[in-house]
N, C-alpha and C positions, 0 to 999 in steps of 0.2 A: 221656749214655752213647752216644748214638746217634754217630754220625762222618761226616765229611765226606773221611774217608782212602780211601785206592788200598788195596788188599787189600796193597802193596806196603807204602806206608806205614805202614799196620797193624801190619805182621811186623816192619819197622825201629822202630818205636814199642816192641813187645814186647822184643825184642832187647835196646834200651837200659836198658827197666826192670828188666828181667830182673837186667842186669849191677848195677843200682844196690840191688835188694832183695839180692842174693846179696855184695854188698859190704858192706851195712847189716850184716845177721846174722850175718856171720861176722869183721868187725872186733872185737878186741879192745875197740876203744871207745864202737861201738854197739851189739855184737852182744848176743845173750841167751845164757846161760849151757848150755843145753840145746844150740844147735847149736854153741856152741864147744867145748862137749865132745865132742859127736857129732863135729866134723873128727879134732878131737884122736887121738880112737880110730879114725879109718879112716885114718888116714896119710896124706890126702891134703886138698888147700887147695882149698875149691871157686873161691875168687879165683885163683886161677890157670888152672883148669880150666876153668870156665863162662867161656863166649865169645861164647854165643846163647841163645835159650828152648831150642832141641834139644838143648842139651849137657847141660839136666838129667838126661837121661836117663842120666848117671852117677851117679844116685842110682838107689838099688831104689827100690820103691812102698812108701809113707809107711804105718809101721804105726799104725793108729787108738789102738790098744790104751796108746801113749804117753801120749795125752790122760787116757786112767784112771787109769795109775799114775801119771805123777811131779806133783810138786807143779807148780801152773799158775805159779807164781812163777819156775820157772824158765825158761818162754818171755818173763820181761818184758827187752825189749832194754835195753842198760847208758843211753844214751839215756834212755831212761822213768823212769831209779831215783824212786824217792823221790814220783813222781805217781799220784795212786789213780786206781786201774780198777777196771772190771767185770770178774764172772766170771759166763760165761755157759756153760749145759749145752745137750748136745744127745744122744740116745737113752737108754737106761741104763731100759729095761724093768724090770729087777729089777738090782741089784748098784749097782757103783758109775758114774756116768752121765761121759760124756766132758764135759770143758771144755775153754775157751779164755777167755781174757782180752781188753778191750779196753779201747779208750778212743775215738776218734773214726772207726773205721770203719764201725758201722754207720750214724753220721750222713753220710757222704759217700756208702756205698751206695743209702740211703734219698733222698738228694737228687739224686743222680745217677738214678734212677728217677721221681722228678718232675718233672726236669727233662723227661724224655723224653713227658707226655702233658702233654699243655695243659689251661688254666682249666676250659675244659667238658670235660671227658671225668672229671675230678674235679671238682667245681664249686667253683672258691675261695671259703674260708671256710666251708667244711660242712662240718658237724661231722661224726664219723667215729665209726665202733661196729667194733670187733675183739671176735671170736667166737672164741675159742684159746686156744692157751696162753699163759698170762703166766709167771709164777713167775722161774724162774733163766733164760728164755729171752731172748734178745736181742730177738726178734718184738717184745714189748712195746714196748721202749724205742722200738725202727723204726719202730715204725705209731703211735707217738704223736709221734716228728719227725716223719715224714710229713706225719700232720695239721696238727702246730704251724706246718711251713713253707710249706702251704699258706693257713694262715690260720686254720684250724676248732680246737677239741678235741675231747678222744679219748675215750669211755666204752669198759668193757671189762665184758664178761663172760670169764671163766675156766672154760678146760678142762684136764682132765688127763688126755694121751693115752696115758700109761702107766698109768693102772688102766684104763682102756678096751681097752686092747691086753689088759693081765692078765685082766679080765674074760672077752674073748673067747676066751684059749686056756684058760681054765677052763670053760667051757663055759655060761658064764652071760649069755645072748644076754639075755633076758627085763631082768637086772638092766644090763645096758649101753647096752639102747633105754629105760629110764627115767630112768638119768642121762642120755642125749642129751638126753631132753624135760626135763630138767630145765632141761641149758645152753639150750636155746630159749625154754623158758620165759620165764627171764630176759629175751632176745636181745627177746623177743616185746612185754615190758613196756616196754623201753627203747628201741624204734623208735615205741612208739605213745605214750611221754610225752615224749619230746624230740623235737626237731628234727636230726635224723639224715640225711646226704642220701649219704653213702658209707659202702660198708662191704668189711672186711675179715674172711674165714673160708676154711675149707674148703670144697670144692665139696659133698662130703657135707651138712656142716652148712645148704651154702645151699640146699642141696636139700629138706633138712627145715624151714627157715623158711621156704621159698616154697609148703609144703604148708597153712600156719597161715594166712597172710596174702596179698596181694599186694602184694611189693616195692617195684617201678612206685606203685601207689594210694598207698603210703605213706611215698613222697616221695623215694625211694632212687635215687641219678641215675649212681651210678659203683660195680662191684665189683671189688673184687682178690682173688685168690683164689691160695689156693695150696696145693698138693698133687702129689703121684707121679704117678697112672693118672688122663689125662685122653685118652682115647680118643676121636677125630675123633667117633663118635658120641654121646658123651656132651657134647661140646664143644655139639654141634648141640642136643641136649635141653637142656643151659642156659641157651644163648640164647634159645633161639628159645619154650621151655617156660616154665620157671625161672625167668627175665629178662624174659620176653613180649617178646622184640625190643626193648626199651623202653631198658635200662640200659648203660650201657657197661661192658664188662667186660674186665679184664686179668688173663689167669692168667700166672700165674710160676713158677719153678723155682728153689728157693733153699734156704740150710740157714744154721748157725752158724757152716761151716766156712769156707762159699763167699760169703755174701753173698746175694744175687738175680740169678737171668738173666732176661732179659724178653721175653716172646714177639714174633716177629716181627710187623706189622703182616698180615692177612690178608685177600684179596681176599672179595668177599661173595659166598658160596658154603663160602668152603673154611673146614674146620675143623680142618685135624690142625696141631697146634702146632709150632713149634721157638724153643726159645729160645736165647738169644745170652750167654755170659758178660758180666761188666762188666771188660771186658780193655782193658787188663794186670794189672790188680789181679787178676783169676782168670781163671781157663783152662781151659776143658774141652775134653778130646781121649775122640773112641769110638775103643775099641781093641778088639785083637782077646783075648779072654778066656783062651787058654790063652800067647799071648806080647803082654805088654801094652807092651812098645816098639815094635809096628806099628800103625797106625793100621788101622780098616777104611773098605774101599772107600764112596764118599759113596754114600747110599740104601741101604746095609747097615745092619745093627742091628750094636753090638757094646756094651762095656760103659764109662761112665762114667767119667772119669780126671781129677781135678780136682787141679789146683795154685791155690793161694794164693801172693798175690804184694805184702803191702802191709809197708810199716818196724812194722807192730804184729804181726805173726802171718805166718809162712813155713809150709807145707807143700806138700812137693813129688808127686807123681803119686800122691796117694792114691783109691783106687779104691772108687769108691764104690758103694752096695748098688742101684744102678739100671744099668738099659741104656738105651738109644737108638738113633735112628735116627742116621746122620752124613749131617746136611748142609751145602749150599755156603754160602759168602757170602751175602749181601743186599745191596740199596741201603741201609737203616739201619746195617747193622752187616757191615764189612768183613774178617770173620773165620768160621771154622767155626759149626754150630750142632747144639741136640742134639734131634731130631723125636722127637715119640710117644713119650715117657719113660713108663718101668711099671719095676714091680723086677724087678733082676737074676734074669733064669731061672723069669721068673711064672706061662711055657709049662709048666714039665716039676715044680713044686713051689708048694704053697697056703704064701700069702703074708699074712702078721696086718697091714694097714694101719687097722684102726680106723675114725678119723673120719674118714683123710683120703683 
């Protein structure tokens, strides 16, 4: 994922793909039945119109709430008919939980992520422990290619961050910190009877198994971790606490919608994160919260603005329940990035993130 492009060649890189996913989806012969009807009803042909990434911007912002109602059958592009996919959920605290359908992106996400940290930093062929959700989540599958393309296998324990979240806004703190110790419990038996040398959880979660055991002692040589609120300070207590300097550690920023972004490489000292979409295939733009066709100023916070971009799954500038910081380019990665992610407005209203 990482690039050897001009911030130049990046934007013409985006541009083209742009034009070739907005071609796929709304072709009669590839397209998926959901955005052909969606032209249908807005009277206007996005192949005609879309000419760069910016001209998305003749779409409004992607209502979430599609994913709940219509059937997931109708985002499979005509292309795909007839080849079985995944259906993978994401949120749905209570009611009915959004999906998306796939079939090879989360293996090209997940290897494009591998590619990007070498042998030692995941030690090939280690076996791997995921602390999370499984179930309808895509996660699963991910952090088990992961492993698989590294060399290792996968062991899982299972979490379910929606009775955790329910839990907590019920006001049952007591019965929520005993299912944690429950999931650790597990976590706790299966680093001390396998051979486990990476691991995959929440920064919470890794918090609470570095209080049982010592990760480093036992034998853990790479973490990935991933979650919302990872504050420069808290970054520092991971490592330097948590990790005892000892482990390598890659936090991310990723969902079912987006895929993974992967934080920038950091000088040793600095702690406040920003991660990098895996673009073209996604894109994140900070924007400004009461007009979300401006961007804000780089080193301003503003809020979240993700597009999808691959021939299995299109969503355009759907805005999502997090802000950030906006910032510049990198040497890795020749495009925007998004610093010090926390949810949307975490300043001014209490915010149910559970375990993560």
């Amino acid at each position: 994922m990482s690039s050897n492009l001009t911030v130049t060649e990046a934007r013409n890189q985006l541009d083209q793909h742009t034009l070739e996913i907005i071609n796929w989806h709304f072709s009669p012969e590839t397209g998926c039945p959901y955005w052909l009807d969606w032209a249908n009803n807005a009277g206007w042909d996005p192949r005609e119109k879309i000419e760069s990434f910016n001209d998305l911007l003749h779409f409004d912002n992607f209502d979430d709430e599609v994913l709940r109602k219509e059937d997931p059958a109708k985002f499979i592009p005509k292309a795909f008919d007839g080849k079985p996919y995944n259906v993978f959920e994401t949120g749905g605290t209570t009611g009915m939980p959004k999906q998306r359908i796939g079939w090879e992106d989360y293996k090209t996400d997940y290897t494009e992520f591998s590619e990007h940290y070498g042998p030692d930093f995941f030690p090939q062929g280690g076996n791997w422990l995921m602390v999370g959700p499984t179930g309808p989540r895509r996660l699963r599958l991910a952090i088990e290619h992961l492993a698989n393309i590294r060399g290792g296998a996968c062991y899982f324990v299972d979490l379910d961050p929606r009775w955790v979240k329910r839990l907590i806004s019920m006001g049952e703190m007591q019965m929520a910190k005993t299912y944690q110790e429950h999931v650790i419990d597990q976590a706790v038996t299966i680093i001390r009877h396998r051979d486990i040398k990476c691991l995959f959880t929440t920064p919470r979660l890794l918090e609470s198994l570095a209080l049982r055991m010592s990760l480093a002692d036992a034998g853990i040589r790479g973490v990935f971790a991933g979650g919302t609120t990872m504050t420069p300070q808290y970054v520092k207590f991971i490592q330097e606490e948590v990790l005892e300097g000892k482990i390598n550690y890659a936090p991310t920023y990723g969902n079912t919608l987006m895929g993974l972004a992967i934080s920038k490489k950091r000088e040793p000292g600095e702690y406040s994160l920003t991660y990098h979409a895996p673009q073209p295939r996604a894109v994140l733009r900070v924007v400004q919260p009461d007009d979300p066709t401006q961007l804000v100023d780089y080193h301003e916070y503003g809020r979240v603005e993700l597009t999808t971009l691959t021939k299995e799954f299109f969503m355009p500038r759907f805005l999502e329940r997090d802000e950030a910081i906006r910032r510049p380019e990198c040497e890795e990665f020749p495009w925007d990035g998004v610093g010090d992610v926390r949810p949307f407005q975490s300043g001014t209203k209490t915010v149910i993130e559970g375990v993560y």
